[in-house]
Structure formats: C-alpha cells, structure tokens
C-alpha beads as a LAMMPS data file, in Angstrom:
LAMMPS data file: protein, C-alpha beads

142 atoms
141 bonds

1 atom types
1 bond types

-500.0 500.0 xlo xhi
-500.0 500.0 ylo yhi
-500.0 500.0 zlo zhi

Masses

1 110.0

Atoms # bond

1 1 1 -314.517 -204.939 -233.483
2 1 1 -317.516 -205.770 -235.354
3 1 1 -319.809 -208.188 -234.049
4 1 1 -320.973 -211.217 -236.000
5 1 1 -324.640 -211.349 -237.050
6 1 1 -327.029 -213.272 -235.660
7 1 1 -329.789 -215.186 -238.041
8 1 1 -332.571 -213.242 -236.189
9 1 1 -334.841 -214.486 -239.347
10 1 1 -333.497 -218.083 -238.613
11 1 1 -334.431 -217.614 -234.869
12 1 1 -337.508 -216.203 -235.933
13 1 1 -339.057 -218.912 -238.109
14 1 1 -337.466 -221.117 -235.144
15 1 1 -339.678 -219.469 -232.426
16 1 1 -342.568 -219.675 -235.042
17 1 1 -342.700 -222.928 -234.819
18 1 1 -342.465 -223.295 -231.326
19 1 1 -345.481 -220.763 -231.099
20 1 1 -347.731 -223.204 -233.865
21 1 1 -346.541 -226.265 -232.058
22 1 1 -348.124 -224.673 -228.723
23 1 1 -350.747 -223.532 -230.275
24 1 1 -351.730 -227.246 -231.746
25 1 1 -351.616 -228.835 -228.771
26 1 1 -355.473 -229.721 -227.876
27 1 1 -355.249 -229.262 -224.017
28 1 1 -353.842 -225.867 -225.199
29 1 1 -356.820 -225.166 -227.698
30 1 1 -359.122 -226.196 -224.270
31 1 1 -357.382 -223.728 -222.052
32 1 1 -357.871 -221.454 -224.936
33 1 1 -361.330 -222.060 -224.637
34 1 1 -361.597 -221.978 -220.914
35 1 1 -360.058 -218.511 -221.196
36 1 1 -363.240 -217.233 -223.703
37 1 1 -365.471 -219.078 -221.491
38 1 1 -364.126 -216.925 -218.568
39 1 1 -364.464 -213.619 -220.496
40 1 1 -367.507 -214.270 -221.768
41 1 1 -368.894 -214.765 -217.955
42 1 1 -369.366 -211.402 -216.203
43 1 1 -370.362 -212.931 -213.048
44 1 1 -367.056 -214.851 -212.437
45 1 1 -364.980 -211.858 -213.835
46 1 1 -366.522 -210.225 -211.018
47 1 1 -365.683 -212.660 -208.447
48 1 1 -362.163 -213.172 -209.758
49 1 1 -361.511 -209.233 -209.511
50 1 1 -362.970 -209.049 -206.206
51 1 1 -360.860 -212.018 -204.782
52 1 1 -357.704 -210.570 -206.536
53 1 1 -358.443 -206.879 -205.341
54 1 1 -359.422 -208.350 -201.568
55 1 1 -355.403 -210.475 -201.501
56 1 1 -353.851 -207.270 -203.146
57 1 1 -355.542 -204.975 -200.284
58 1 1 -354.496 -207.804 -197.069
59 1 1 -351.033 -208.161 -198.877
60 1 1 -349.985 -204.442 -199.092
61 1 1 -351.853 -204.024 -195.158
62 1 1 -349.119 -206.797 -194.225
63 1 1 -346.291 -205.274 -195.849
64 1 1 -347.418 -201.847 -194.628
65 1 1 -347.326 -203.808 -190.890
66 1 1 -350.908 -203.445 -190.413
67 1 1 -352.663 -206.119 -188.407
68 1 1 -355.002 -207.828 -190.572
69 1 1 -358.161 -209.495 -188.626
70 1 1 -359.331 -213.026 -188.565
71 1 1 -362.446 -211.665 -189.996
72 1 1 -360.592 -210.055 -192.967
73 1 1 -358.942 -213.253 -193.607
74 1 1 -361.933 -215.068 -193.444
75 1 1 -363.940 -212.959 -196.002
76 1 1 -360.765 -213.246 -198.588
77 1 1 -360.743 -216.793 -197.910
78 1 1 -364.417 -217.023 -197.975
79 1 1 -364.437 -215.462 -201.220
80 1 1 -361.636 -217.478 -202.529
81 1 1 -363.513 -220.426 -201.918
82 1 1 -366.817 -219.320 -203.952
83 1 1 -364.366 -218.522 -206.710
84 1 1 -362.842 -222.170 -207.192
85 1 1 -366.556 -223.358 -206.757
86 1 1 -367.958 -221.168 -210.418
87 1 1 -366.426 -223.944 -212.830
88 1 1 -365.850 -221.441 -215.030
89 1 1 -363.726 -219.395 -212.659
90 1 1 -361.879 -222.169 -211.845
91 1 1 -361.268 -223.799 -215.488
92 1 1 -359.938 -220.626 -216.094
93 1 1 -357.420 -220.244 -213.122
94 1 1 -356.010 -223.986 -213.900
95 1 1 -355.698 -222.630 -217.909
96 1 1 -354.119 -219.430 -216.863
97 1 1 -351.780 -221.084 -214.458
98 1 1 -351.217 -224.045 -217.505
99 1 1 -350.517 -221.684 -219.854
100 1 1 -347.803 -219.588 -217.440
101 1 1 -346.252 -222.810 -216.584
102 1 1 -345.527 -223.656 -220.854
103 1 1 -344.248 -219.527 -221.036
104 1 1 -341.898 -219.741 -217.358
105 1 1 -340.652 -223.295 -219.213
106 1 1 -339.815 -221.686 -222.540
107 1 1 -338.442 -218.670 -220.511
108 1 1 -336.113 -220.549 -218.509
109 1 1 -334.934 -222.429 -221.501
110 1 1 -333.898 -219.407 -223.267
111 1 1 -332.842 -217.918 -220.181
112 1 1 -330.257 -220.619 -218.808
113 1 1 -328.838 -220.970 -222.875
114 1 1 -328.140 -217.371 -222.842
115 1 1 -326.551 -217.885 -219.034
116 1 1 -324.974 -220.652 -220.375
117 1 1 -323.770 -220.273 -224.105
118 1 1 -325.117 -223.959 -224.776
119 1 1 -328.267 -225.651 -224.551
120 1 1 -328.728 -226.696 -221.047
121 1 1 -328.969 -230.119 -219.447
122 1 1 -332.555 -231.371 -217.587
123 1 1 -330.675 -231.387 -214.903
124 1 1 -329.376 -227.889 -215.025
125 1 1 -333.694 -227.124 -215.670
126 1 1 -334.404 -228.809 -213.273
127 1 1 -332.235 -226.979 -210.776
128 1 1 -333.377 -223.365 -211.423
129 1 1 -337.058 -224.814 -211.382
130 1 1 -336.743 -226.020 -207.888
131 1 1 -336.086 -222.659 -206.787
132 1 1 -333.927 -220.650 -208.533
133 1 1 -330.331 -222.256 -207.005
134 1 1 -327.529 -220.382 -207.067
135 1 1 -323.776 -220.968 -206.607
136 1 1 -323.364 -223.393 -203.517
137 1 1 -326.931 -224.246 -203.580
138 1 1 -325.616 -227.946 -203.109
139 1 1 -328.029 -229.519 -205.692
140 1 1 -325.533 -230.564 -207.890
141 1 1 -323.409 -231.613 -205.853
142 1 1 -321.250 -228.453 -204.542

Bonds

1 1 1 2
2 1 2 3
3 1 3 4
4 1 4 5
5 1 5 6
6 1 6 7
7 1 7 8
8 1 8 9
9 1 9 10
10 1 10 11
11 1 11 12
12 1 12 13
13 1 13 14
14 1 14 15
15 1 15 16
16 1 16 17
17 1 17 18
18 1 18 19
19 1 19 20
20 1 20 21
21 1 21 22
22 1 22 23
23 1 23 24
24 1 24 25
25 1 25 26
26 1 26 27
27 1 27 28
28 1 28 29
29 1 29 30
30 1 30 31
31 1 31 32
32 1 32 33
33 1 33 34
34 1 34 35
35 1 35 36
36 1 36 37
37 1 37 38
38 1 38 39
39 1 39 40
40 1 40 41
41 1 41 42
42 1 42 43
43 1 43 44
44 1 44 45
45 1 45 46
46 1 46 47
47 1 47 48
48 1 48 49
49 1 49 50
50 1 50 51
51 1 51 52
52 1 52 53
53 1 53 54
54 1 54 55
55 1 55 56
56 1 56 57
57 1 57 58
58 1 58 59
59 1 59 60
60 1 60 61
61 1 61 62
62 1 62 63
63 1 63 64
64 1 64 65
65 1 65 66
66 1 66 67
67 1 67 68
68 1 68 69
69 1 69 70
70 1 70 71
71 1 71 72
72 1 72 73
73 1 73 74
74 1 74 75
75 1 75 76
76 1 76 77
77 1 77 78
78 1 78 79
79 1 79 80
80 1 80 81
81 1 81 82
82 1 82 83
83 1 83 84
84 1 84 85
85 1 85 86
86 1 86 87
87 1 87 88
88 1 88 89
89 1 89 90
90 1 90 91
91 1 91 92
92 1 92 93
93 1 93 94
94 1 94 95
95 1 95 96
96 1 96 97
97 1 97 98
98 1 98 99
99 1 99 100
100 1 100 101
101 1 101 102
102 1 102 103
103 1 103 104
104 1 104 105
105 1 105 106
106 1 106 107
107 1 107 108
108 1 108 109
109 1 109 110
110 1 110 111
111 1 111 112
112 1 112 113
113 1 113 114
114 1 114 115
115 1 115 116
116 1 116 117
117 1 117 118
118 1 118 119
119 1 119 120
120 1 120 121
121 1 121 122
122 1 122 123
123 1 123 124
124 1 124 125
125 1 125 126
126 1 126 127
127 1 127 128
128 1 128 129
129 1 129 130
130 1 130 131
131 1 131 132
132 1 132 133
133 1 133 134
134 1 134 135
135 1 135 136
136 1 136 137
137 1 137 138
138 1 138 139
139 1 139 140
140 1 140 141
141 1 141 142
C-alpha cells in the first residue's frame, strides 16, 4: 500500500514562519543579545563552566553513592551564587532558559499533534506541561 505524501514543502514554509515570527519578537532579539554578550565575556564563561563542571562532578558522586561534604556543597553553592551575581552570567542563564522554554513549547506542540492526530486542546498542553501525565494521572478528570 502506498502511502500518501505529505506537503513537506508546505510544512516547511509553515515552520519558516514560525522560525521568522520567533525570531521578530524583541525580547527574543534581547536574549539574542544577552547570549553575544555572554560569549563575548571570558570571565563569566569561566565561571559558568566551572559552576556547571562543579554540579556535574557532585551529581555523578551522588549517583555513584559517594557522600558528598557540606563543604563540597558549599563551594558549588558558593560558586553558584557569584555566577547569578556577573549580570552578564545571569542575563544569559534567564535567555538560555527563555529561549528553551519557546523550543520545549513548540516541541510539545508538535509532539502531542503527532500523539494525537489533531491539534491539541490548552488543556491537553497544559497537562503534559505540568509533568508529563500519563493515563490515570487524574488531571482530566480520570
């Protein structure tokens, strides 16, 4: 049985235009620039790898079952804190964590309509965004 084609050019030009309507939007041009800011600052690159390298090293000691001191914890969180004080580093962590909020949206839209075979409800959204509910999760209802 032969499948019936899709209009990928259709979806293309579709997504397109999703992409340039992003792109428009001037708090997205600011995170944009928050973003060059950032890697145009080697000082808070520096700081931001250290502080991610410091939560990847406690994270894989806790998984591994390793104790992790209160003086390893404070250093990470010590470190943390100096991070979110550069405003650089920190307009950059609210853009990057903007800009992964508008991509896991889009995502789950496409996501749920493929799960689906319609366009889903803001309710249905709204479900999955709340954390990820499955059958009997009891938010709609069940």
């Amino acid at each position: 049985m032969i499948q019936p084609a899709i209009d990928e050019a259709a979806i293309r030009d579709k997504t397109r235009e999703l992409c340039q309507l992003i792109v428009s939007q001037p708090a997205f041009l600011e995170m944009r620039r928050d973003v060059e800011r950032f890697l145009g600052d080697e000082g808070a690159q520096t700081q931001y790898r250290h502080v991610t390298e410091r939560g990847r090293l406690l994270q894989s000691r806790q998984h591994a079952g390793q104790p992790i001191t209160e003086a390893d914890f404070a250093d990470f969180e010590n470190q943390r804190t100096l991070l979110v004080q550069n405003p650089v580093a920190l307009a950059f962590l609210e853009a990057q964590q903007s800009m992964n909020g508008i991509q896991d949206e889009v995502n789950s839209l496409i996501s749920k309509t493929f799960e689906l075979g319609r366009l889903p409800t803001d309710e249905e959204l709204s479900c999955d965004n709340a954390g990820g509910c499955g059958s009997g999760c009891g938010c709609k209802g069940e």
